[in-house]
C-alpha positions as CSV (number, residue, x, y, z in Angstrom):
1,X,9.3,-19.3,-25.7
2,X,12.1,-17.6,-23.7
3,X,11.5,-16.9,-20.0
4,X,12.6,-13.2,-19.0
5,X,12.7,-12.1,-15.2
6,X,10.0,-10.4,-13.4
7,X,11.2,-6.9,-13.3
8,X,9.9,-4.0,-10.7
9,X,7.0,-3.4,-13.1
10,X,6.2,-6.6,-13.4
11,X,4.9,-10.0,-11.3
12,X,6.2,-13.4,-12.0
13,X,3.8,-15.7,-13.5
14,X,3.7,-18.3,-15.7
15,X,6.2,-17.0,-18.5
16,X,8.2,-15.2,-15.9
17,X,8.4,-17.3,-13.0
18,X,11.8,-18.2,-11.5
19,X,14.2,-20.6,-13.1
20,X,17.0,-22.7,-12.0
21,X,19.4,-19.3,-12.9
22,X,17.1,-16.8,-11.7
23,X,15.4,-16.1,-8.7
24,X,12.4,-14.1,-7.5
25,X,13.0,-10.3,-7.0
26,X,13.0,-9.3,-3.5
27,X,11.6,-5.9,-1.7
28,X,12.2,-4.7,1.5
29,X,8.5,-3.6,3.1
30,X,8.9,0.3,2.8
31,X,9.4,-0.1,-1.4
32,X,6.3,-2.2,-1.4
33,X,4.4,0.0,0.5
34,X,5.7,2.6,-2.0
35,X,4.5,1.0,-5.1
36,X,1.2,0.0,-3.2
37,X,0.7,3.8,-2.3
38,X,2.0,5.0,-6.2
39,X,0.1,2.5,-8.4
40,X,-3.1,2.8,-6.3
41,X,-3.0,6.1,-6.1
42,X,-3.0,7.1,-9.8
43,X,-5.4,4.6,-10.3
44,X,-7.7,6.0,-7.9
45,X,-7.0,9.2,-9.6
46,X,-8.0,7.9,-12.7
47,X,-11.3,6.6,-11.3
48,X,-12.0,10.1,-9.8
49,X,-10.7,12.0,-12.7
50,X,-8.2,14.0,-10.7
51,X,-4.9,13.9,-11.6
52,X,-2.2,14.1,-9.4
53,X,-4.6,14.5,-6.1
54,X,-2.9,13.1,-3.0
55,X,-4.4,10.2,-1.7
56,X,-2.6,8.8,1.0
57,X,-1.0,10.2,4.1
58,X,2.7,11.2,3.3
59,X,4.6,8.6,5.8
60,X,3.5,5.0,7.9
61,X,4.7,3.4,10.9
62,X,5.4,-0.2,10.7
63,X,5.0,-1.7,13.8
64,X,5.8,-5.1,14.9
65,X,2.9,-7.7,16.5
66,X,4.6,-9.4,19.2
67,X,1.5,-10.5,21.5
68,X,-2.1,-10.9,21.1
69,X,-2.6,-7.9,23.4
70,X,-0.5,-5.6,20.9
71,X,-2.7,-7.3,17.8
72,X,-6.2,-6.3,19.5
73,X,-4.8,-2.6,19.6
74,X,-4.2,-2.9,16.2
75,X,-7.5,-4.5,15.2
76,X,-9.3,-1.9,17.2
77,X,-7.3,1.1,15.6
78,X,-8.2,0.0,12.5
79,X,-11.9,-0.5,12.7
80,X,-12.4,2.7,14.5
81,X,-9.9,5.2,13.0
82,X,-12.0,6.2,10.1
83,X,-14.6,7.3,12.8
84,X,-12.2,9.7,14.4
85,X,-10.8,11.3,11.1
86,X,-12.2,14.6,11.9
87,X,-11.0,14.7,14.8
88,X,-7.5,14.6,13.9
89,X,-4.6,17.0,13.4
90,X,-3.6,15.7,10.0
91,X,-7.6,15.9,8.6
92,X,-7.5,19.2,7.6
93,X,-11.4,19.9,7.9
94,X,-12.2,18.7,4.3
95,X,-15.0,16.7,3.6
96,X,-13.8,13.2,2.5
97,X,-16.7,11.0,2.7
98,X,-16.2,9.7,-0.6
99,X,-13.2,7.4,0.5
């Protein structure tokens, strides 16, 4: 069996993995966070039966953990965000307690 590259579409495994003339494809963070966003997306769309609703929020930050101070904030801003939805600017008042 020939071995053939992963691609953008698809992970390496067994019959794709890396050989001694090619190497792992390599993706800055934004174009993974892209295809996270995209293929999730439609699939939760799928689920829910509504195509082409936007899920996610249109842009990130990435931010950089440099102390364990800066990684509590984080932790904390993730556990207790969804409890302040409403409350934001970007929440437009909708009811999403399905997510």
């Amino acid at each position: 069996t020939a071995t053939t590259a992963p691609t953008a579409t698809t992970a390496p495994t067994a019959t794709t993995a890396p050989t001694a003339t090619t190497a792992p494809k390599k993706y800055a963070l934004p174009e993974i966070v892209r295809q996270l966003k995209t293929f999730s997306a439609r699939r939760i769309n799928q689920l829910r039966r509504t195509p082409n609703t936007p899920v996610w929020q249109r842009n990130y930050w990435e931010h950089i953990i440099r102390d364990e101070e800066t990684y509590n904030k984080i932790v904390e801003y993730i556990i207790f965000n969804p409890y302040n939805w409403q409350n934001d600017s970007l929440f437009g008042g909708k009811n999403h307690d399905h997510l």
